[in-house]
SEFI-308975 format. One record per residue (C-alpha): residue in three letters; x, y, z. Coordinates in steps of 0.001 Angstrom, whole numbers, always signed. Example, Ala and Ser with C-alpha at 12.3 -4.5 7.8 and 13.67 -1.06 7.14 Angstrom:
% SEFI-308975
ATOM | resn | east | north | up
ATOM | ALA | +12300 | -4500 | +7800
ATOM | SER | +13670 | -1060 | +7140
***
This chain:
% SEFI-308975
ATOM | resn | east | north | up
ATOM | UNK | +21458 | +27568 | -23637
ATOM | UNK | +18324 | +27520 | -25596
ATOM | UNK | +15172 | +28515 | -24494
ATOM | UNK | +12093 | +26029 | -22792
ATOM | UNK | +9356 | +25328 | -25279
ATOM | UNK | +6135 | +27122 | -23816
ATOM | UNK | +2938 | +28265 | -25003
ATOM | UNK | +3777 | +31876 | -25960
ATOM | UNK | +7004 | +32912 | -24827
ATOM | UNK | +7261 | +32830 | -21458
ATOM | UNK | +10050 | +33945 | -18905
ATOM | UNK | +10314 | +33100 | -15497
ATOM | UNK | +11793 | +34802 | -12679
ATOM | UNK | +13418 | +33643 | -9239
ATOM | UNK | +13701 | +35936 | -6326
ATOM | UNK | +17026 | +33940 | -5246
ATOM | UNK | +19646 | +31412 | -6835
ATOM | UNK | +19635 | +27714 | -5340
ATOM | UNK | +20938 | +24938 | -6886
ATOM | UNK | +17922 | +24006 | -8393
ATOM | UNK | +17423 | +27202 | -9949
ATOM | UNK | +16815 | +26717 | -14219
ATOM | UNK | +20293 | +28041 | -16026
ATOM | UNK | +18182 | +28686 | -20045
ATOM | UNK | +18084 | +31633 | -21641
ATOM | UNK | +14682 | +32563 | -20376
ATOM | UNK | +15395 | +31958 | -16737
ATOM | UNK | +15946 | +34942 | -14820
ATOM | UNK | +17097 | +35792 | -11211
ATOM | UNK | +16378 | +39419 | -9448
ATOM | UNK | +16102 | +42412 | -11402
ATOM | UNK | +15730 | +42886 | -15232
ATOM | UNK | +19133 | +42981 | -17542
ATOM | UNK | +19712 | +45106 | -19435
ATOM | UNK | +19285 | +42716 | -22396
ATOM | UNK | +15876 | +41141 | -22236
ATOM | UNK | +14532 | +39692 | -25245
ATOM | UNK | +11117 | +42055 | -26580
ATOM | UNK | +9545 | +39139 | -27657
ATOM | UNK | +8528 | +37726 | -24278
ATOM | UNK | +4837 | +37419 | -23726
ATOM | UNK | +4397 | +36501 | -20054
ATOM | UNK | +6515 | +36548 | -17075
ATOM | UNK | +5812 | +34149 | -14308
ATOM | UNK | +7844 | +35050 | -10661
ATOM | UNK | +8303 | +32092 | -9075
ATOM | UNK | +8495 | +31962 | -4990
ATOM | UNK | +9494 | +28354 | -2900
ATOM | UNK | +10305 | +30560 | +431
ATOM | UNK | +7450 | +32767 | +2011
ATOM | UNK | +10206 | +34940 | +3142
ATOM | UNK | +10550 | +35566 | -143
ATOM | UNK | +7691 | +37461 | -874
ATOM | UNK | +7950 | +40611 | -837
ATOM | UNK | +10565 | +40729 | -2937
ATOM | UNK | +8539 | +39118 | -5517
ATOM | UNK | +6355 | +41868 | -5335
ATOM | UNK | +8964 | +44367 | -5603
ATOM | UNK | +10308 | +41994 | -8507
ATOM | UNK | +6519 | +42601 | -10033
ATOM | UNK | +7068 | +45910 | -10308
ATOM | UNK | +10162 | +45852 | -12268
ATOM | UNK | +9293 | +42990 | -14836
ATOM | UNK | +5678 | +44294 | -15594
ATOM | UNK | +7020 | +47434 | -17816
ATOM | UNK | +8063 | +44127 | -20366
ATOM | UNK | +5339 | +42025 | -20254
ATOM | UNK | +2585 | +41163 | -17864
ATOM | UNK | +3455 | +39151 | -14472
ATOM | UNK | +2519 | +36507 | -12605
ATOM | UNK | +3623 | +35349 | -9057
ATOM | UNK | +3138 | +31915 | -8411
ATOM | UNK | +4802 | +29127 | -6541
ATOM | UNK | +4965 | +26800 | -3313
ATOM | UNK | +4947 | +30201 | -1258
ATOM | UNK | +1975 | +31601 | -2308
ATOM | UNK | -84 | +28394 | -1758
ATOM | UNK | -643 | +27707 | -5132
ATOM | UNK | -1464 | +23830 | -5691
ATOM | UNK | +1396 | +22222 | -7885
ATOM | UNK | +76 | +20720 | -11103
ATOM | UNK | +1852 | +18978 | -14007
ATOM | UNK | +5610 | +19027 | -13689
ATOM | UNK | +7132 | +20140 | -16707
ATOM | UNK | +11251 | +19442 | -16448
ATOM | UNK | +13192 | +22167 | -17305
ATOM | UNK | +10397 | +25040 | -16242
ATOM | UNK | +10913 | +25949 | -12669
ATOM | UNK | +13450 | +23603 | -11430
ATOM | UNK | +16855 | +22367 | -13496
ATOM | UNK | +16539 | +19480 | -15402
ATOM | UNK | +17821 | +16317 | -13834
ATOM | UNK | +15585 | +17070 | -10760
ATOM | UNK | +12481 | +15596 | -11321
ATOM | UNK | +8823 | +15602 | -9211
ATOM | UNK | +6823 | +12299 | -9628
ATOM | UNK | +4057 | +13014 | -7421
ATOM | UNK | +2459 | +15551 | -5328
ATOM | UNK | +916 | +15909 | -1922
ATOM | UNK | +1179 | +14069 | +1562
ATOM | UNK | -907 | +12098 | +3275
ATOM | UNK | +738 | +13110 | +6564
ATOM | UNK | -546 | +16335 | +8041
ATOM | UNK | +2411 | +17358 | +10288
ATOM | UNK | +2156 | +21138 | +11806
ATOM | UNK | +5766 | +22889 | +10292
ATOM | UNK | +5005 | +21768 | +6969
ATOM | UNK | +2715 | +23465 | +4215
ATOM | UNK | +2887 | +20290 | +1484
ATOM | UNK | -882 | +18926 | +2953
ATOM | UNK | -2423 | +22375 | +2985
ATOM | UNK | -1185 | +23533 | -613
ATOM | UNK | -1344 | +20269 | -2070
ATOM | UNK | -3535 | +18041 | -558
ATOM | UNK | -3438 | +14288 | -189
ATOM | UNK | -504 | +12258 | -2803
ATOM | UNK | -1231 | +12100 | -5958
ATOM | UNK | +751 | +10641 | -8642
ATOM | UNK | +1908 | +12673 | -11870
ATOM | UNK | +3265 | +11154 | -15354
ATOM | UNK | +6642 | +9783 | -14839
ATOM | UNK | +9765 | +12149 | -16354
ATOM | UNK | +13215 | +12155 | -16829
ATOM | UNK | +15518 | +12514 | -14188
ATOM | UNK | +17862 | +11676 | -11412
ATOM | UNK | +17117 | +14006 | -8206
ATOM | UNK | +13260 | +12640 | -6812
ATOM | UNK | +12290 | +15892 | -4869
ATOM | UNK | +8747 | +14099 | -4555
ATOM | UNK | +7168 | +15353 | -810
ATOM | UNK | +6627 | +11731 | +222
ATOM | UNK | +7576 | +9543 | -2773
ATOM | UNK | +7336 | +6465 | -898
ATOM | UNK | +3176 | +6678 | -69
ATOM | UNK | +2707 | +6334 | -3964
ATOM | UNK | +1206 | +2921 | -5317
ATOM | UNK | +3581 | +106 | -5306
ATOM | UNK | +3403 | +765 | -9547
ATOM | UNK | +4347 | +4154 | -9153
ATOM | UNK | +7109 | +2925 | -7263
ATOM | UNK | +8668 | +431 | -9660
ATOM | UNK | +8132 | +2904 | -12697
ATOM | UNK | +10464 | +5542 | -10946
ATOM | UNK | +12634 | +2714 | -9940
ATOM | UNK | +12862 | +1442 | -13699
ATOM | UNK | +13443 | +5560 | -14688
ATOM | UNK | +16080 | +5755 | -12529
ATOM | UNK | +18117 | +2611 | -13433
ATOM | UNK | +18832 | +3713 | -17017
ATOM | UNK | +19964 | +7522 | -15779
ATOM | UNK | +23715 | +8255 | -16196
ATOM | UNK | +23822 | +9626 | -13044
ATOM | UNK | +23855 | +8046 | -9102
ATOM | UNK | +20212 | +9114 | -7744
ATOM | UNK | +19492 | +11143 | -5551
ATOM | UNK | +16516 | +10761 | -2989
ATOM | UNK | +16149 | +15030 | -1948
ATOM | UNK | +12495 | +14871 | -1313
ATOM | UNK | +12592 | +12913 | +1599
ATOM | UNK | +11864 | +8997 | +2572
ATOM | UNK | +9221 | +8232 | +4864
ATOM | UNK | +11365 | +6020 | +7370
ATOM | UNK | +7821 | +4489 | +9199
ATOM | UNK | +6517 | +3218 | +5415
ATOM | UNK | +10239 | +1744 | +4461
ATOM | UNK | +9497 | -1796 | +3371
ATOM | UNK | +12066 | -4238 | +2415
ATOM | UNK | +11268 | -4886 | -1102
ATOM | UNK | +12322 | -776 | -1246
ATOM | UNK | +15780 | -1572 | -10
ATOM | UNK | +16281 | -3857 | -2184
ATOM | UNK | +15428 | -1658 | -4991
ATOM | UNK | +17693 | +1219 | -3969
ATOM | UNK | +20395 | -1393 | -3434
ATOM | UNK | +19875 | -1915 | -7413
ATOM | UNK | +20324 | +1401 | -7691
ATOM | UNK | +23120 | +2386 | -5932
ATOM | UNK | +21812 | +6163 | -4980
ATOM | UNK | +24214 | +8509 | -4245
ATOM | UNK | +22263 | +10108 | -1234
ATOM | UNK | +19015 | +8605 | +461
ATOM | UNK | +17464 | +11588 | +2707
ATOM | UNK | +15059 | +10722 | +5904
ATOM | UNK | +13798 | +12992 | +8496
ATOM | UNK | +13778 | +13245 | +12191
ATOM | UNK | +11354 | +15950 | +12625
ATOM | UNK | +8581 | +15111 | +15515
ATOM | UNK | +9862 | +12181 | +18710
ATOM | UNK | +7653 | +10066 | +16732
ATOM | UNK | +10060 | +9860 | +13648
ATOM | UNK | +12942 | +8142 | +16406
ATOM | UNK | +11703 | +4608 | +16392
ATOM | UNK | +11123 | +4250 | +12565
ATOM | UNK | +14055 | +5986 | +12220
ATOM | UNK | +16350 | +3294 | +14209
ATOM | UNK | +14270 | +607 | +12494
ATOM | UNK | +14609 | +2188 | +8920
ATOM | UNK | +18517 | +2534 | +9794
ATOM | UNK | +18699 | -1257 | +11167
ATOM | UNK | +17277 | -2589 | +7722
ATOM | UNK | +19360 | -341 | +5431
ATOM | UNK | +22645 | -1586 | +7100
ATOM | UNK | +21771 | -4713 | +7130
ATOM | UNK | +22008 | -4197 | +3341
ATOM | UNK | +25424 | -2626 | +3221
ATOM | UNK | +24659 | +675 | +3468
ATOM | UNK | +25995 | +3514 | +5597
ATOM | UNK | +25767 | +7006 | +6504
ATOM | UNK | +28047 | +7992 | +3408
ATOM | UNK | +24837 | +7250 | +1704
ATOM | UNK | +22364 | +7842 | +4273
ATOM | UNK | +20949 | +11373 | +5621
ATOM | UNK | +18208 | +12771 | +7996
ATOM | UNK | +16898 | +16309 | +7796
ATOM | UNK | +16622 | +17253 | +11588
ATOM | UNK | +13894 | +19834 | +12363
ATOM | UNK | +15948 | +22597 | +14697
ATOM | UNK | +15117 | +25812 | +16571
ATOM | UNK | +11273 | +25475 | +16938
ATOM | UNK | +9015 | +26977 | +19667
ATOM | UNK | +9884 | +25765 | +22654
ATOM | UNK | +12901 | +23642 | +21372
ATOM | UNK | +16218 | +23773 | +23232
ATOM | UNK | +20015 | +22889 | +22033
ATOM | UNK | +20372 | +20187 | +24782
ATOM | UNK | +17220 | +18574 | +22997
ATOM | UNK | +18283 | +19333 | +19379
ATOM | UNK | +21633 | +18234 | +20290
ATOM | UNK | +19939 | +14613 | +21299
ATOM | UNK | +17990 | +13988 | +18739
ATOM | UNK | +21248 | +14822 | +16128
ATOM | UNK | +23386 | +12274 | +18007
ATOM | UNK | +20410 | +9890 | +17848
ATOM | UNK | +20056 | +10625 | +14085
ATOM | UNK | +24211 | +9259 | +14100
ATOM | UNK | +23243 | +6373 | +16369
ATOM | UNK | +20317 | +4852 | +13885
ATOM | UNK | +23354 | +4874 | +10493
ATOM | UNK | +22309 | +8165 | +9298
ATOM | UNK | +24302 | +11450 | +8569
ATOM | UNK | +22226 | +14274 | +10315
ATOM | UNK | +21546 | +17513 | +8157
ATOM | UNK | +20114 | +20215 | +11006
ATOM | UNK | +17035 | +21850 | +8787
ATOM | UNK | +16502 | +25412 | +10758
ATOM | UNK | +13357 | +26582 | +11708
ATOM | UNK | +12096 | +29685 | +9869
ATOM | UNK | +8776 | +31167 | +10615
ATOM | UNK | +6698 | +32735 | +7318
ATOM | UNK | +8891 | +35890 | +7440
ATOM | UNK | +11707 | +33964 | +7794
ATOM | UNK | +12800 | +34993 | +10604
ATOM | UNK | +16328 | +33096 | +12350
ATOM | UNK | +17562 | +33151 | +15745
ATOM | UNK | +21342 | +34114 | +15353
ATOM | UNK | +22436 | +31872 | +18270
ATOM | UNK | +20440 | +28964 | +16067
ATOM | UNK | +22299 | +29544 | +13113
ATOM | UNK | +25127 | +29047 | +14449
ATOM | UNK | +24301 | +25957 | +15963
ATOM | UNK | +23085 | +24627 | +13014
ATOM | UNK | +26100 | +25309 | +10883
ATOM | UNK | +27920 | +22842 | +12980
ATOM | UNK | +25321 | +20237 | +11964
ATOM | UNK | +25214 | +20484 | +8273
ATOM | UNK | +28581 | +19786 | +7079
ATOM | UNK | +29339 | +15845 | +7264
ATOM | UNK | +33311 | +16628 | +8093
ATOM | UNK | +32079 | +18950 | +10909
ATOM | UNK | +29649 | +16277 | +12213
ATOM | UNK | +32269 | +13167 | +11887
ATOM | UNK | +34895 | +15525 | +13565
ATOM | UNK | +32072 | +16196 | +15905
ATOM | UNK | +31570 | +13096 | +16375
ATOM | UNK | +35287 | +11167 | +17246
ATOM | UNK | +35522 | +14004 | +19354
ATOM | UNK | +32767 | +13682 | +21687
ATOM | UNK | +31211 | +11159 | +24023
ATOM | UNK | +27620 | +11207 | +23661
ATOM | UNK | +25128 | +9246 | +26636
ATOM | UNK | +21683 | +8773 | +25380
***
């Protein structure tokens, strides 16, 4: 594929492969190949994951005998700026705006990026915006009118506030016809938006083929009796739970967790789950 237009020629490197990881010529995961091209004149190592740090700087020390090296990224706490398709993430995903307004304790997006902020609207079809629904009501409708002339179903991977759902947003993503709408039931205060987000959305036809909730899992002091209820609540309000594991900044898992949470991330699991167990709130 050809290469991303940069100033200078620039490379970028990814500790790990994800989905989202950029496929071009100048996109690199891991180590150096044996083939690089000489005429690269900066390397940028990019890290999402914390965990993923040190191998960063053990990827430093590799890459820097081609061409000097930068480590950036959401793990280093490095404030996101423009967002340039293509660069760090695959094109088709797409970043709108930055920041939350919300200052919940797991998550990093407030301290690293501060308060929303809308960026120039791009191209694409998977919104991985932090909070896209606290942008301006014009932001809004611009991604909206983006989205409606993509080839492809959208796809909602940031995250929708359920508590700031209005219904002049449901009847926008009824236009639409996304492919996957994701919410969150992270803290007990996300339960009662969460029911009344759910209640509004099926009242416009849509179910939890379409509709998904990250579920925070395996935090301090968390148990799987009380992750366990708050996954079959996630079912009860319309939406398909996806169990999001806790992982401290060395990324550290409880076995016994992981296990439990590979039983609540798979939608045939969760439905088989599901018609085979009764569940009292």
């Amino acid at each position: 594929m050809a290469a991303i237009e940069t100033d200078g020629i620039e490379a970028r490197v990814f500790p790990r492969r994800t989905a989202a990881t950029p496929i071009d010529s100048l996109s690199y995961v891991g180590d150096p190949p044996l083939l690089f091209p000489p005429e690269v004149d900066k390397i940028n190592i990019s890290v999402t994951f914390s965990w993923d740090l040190k191998e960063a700087e053990r990827l430093e020390k590799q890459w820097r005998i081609i061409a000097p090296v930068e480590i950036g990224g959401p793990a280093t706490g490095m404030k996101g700026e423009e967002f340039i398709p293509g660069k760090y993430i695959q094109k088709g995903y797409v970043i709108t705006s930055r920041g939350c307004n919300n200052k919940c304790w797991f998550c990093s997006v407030w301290k690293r990026d501060g308060v929303i902020r809308e960026l120039p609207i791009t191209e694409g079809y998977n919104i991985l915006d932090d909070n896209l629904l606290q942008t301006s009501n014009n932001h809004l409708k611009a991604v909206f009118k983006m989205l409606q002339k993509q080839k492809k179903q959208p796809i909602f991977t940031g995250g929708l506030e359920a508590a700031i759902l209005k219904e002049w947003h449901v009847k926008e993503f009824v236009k639409l016809n996304p492919k996957h709408m994701f919410f969150a039931y992270d803290t007990p205060d996300d339960k009662e938006p969460l029911f009344t987000a759910g209640k509004l959305l099926q009242n416009y036809g849509f179910t939890n083929e379409k509709l998904r909730a990250y579920v925070l899992i395996g935090y301090p002091k968390d148990t799987f009796e009380h992750a366990e209820k708050r996954l079959y609540e996630t079912l009860e309000a319309g939406f398909m739970p996806m169990a999001m594991l806790y992982r401290d900044k060395e990324g550290d898992r409880d076995h016994k967790w992981m296990q439990f949470q590979r039983e609540w991330v798979r939608p045939a699991i969760i439905k088989a789950k599901q018609r085979g167990t009764k569940w009292k709130q």
